[in-house]
Backbone as numpy.savetxt, mean C-alpha at the origin, in Angstrom:
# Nx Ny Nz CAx CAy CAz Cx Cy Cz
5.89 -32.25 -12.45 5.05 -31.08 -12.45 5.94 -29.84 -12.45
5.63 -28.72 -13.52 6.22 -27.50 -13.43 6.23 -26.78 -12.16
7.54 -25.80 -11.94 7.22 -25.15 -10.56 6.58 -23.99 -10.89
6.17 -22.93 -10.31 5.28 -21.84 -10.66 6.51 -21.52 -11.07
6.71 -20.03 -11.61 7.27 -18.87 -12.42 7.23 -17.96 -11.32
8.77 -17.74 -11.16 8.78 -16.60 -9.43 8.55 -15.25 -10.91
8.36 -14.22 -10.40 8.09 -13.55 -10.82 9.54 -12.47 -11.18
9.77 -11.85 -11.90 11.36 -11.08 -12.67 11.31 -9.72 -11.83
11.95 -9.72 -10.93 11.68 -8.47 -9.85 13.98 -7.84 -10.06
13.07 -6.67 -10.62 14.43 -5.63 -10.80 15.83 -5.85 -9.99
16.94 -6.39 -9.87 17.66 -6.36 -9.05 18.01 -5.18 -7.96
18.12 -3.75 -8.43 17.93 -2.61 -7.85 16.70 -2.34 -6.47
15.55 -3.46 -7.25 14.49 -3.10 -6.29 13.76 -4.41 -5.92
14.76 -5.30 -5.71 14.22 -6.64 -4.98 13.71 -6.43 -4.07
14.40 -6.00 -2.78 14.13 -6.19 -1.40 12.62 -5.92 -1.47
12.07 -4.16 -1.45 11.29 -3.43 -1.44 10.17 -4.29 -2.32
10.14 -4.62 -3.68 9.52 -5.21 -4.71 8.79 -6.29 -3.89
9.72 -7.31 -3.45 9.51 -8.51 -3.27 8.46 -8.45 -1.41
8.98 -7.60 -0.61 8.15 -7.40 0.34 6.46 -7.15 -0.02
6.20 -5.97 -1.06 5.00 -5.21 -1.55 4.39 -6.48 -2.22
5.24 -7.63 -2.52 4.39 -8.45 -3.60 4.11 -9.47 -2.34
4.66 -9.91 -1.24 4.17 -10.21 -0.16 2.66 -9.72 0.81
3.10 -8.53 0.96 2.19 -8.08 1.24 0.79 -8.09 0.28
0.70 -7.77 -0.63 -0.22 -7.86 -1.73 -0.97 -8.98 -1.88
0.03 -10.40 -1.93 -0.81 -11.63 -1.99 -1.18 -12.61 -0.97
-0.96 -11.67 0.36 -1.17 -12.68 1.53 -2.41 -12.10 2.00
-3.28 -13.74 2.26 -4.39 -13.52 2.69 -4.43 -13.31 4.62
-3.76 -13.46 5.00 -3.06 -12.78 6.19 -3.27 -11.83 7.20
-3.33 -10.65 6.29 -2.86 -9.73 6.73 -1.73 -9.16 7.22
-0.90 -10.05 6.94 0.80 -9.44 6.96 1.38 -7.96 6.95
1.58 -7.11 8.15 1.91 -5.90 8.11 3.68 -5.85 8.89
4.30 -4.65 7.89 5.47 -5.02 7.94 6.27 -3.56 8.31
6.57 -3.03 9.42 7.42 -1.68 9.94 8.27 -1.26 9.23
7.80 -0.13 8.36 9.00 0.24 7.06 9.34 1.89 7.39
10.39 2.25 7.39 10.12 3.88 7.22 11.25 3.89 5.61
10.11 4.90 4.61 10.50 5.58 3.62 11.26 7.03 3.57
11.99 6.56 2.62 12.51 8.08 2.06 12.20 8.58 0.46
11.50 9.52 0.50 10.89 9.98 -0.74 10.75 11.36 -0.83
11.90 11.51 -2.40 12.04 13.15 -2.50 12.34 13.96 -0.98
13.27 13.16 -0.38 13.92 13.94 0.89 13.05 13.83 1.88
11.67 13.49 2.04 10.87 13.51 3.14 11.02 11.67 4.02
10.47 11.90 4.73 10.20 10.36 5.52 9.10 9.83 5.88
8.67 8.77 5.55 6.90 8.59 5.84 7.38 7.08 6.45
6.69 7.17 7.61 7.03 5.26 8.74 5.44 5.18 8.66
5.48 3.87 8.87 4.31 3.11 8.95 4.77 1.66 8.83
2.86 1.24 8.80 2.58 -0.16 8.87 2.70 -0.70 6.92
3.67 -1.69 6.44 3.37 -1.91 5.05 2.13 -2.33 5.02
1.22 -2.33 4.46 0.21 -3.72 4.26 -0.22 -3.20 2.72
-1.40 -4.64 2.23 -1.83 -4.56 1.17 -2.89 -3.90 0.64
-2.72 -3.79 -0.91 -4.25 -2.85 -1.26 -4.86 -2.95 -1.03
-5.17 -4.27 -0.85 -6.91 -4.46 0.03 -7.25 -3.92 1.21
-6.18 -3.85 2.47 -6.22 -3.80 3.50 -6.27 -1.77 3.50
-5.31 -1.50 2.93 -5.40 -0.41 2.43 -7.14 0.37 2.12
-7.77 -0.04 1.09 -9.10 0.24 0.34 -9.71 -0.23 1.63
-9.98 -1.54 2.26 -10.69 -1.59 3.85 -10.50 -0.18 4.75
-9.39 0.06 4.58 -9.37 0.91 6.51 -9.56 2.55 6.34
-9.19 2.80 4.51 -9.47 4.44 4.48 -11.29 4.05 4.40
-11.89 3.30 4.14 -13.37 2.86 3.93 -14.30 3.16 5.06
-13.32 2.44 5.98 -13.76 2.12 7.27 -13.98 3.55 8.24
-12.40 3.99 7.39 -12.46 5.35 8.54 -13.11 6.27 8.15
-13.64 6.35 6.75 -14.89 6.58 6.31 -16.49 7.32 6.67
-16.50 6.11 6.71 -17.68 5.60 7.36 -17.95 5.87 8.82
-16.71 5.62 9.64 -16.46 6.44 11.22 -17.41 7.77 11.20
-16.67 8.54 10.52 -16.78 10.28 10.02 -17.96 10.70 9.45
-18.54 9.55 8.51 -19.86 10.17 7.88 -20.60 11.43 8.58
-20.12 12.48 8.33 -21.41 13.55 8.82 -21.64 14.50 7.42
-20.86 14.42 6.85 -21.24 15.52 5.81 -21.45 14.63 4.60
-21.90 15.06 3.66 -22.36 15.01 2.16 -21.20 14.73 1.50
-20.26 15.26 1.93 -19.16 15.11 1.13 -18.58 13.58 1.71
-18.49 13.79 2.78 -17.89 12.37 2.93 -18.17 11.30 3.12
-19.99 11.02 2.68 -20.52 10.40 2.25 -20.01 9.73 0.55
-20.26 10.95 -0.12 -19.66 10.70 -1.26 -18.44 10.12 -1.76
-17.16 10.67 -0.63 -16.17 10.08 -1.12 -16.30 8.28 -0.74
-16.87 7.96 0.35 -16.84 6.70 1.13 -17.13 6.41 -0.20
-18.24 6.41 -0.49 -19.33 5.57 -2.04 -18.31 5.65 -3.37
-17.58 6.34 -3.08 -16.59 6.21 -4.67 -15.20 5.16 -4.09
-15.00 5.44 -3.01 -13.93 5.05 -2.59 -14.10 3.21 -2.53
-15.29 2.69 -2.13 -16.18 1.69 -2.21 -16.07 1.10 -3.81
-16.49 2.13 -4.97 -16.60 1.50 -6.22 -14.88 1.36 -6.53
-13.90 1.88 -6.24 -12.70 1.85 -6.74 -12.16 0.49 -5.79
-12.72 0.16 -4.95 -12.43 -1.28 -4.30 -12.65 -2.33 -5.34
-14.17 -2.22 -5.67 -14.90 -3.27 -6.40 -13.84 -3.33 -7.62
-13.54 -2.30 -8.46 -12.81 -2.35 -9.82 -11.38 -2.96 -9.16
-10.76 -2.51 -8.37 -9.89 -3.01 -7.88 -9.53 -4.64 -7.35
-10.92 -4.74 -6.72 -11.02 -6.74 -6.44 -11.05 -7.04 -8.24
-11.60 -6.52 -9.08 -11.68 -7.25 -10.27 -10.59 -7.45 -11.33
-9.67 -5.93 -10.86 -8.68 -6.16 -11.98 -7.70 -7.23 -11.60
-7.72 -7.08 -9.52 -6.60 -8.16 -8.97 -6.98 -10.01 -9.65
-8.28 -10.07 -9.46 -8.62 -11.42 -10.33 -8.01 -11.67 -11.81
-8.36 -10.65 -12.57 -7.39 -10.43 -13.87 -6.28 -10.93 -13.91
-5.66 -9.90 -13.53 -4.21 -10.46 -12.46 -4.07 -11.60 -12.33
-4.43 -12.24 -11.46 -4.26 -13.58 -11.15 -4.61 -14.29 -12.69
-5.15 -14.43 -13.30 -5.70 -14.63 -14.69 -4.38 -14.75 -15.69
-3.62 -13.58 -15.96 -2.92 -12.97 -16.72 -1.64 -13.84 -15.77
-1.50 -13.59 -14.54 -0.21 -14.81 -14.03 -0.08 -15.95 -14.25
-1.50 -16.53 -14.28 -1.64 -18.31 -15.23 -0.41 -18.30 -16.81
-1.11 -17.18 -17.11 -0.21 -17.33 -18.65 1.30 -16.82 -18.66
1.72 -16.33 -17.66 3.11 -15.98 -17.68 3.52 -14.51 -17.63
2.49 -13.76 -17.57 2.92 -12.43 -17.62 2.84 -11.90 -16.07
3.76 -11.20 -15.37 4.09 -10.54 -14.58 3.48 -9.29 -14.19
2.93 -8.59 -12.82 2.54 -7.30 -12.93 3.01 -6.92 -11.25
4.02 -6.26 -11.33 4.58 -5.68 -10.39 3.83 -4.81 -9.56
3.76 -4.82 -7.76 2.98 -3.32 -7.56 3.14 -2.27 -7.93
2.68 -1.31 -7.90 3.24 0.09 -8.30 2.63 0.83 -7.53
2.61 0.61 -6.05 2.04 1.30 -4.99 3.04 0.77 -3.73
2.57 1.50 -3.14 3.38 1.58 -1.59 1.79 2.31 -0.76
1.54 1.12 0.54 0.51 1.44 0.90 0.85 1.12 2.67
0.57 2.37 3.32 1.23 2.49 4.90 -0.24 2.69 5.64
-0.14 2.21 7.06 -1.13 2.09 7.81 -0.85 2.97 8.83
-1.13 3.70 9.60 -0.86 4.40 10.94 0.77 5.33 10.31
0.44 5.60 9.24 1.29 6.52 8.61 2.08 7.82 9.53
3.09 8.06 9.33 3.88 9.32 10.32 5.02 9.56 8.91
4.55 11.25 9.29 4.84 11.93 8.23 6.31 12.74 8.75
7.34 13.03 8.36 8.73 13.77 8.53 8.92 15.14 7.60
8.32 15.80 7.83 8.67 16.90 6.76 9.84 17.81 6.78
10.53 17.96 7.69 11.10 18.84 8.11 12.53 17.98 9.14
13.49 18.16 8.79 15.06 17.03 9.69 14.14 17.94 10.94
14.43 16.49 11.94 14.24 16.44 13.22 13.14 16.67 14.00
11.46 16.90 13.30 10.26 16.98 13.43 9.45 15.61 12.88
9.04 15.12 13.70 7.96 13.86 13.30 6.76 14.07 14.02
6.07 14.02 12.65 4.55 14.41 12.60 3.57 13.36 12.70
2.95 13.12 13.27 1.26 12.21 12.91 0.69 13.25 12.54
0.05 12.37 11.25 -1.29 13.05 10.48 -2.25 13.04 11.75
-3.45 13.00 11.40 -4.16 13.46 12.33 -5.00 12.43 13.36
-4.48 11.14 13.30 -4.97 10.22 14.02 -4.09 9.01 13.72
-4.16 7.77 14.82 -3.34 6.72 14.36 -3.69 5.73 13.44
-5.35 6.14 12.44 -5.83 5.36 11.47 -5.18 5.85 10.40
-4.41 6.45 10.31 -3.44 7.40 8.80 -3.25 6.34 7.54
-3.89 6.45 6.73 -3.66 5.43 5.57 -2.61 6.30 4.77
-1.77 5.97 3.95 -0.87 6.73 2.98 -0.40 5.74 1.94
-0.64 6.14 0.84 -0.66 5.67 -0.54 0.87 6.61 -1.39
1.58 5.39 -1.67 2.84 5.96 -2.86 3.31 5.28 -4.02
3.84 6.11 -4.76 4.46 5.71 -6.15 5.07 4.88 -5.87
5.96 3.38 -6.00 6.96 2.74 -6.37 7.50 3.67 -6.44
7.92 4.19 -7.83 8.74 5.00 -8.34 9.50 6.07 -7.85
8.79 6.38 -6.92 9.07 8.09 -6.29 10.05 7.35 -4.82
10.63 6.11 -5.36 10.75 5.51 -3.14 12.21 5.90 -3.97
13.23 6.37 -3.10 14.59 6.80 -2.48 15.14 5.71 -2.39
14.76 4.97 -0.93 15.48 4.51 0.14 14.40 3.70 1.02
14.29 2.99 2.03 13.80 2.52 3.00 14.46 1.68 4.03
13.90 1.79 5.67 14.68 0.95 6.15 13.62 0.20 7.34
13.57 -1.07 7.95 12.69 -1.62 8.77 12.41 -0.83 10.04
11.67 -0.88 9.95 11.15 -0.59 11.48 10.22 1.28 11.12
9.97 1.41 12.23 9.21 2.64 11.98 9.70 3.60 13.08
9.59 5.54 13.09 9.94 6.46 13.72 9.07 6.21 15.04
């Protein structure tokens, strides 16, 4: 019997790559203490996956509901889940046949923001979801500020 096909992860960006694709496909919930460096700033948090991600800004949501507006965003934020569970099936679909699809997100839980050398910030509660480019990551190192 064939073994699966590990997937062709950049040498430059194994470590990081290969964690996010962890996180991503574990049914788990696997959360992992990372602090980033991006464009000179620092963002620590919890790693976890898109799903878990699309759950908890949902959730915190829904907490807040008092206005119209953030009603609205919950309900969009909700349909970009659904498209999101569907393209990940795809995905899985498109990995049967051999083709590869790397994350291209970076997704932090209880997020803490560094803007400034020697100031560490919490956003405004310890539910802080924070969403990033792959692309835009520097640097990273385990554990969190």
């Amino acid at each position: 019997m064939a073994k699966p096909k590990e997937p062709q992860i950049p040498v430059d960006d194994a470590i990081i790559m290969d964690l996010l694709t962890l996180v991503n496909e574990d049914d788990y919930g696997i959360e992992i203490e990372l602090t980033l460096t991006i464009g000179g700033n620092i963002v620590s948090g919890l790693l976890i996956s898109a799903t878990a991600y699309y759950e908890g800004v949902i959730e915190t949501y829904k907490k807040d509901q008092q206005s119209t507006v953030e009603k609205i965003v919950s309900k969009r934020l909700e349909n970009l889940q659904e498209k999101y569970k569907k393209q990940k099936e795809e995905q899985k679909d498109q990995d049967k046949d051999g083709e590869e699809n790397l994350p291209k997100f970076i997704h932090l839980k209880n997020a803490r923001f560094n803007p400034v050398a020697g100031q560490t910030n919490s956003f405004n509660n310890s539910d802080t979801y924070w969403r990033g480019h792959v692309s835009s990551l520097d640097g990273f190192s385990f554990g969190t500020l």
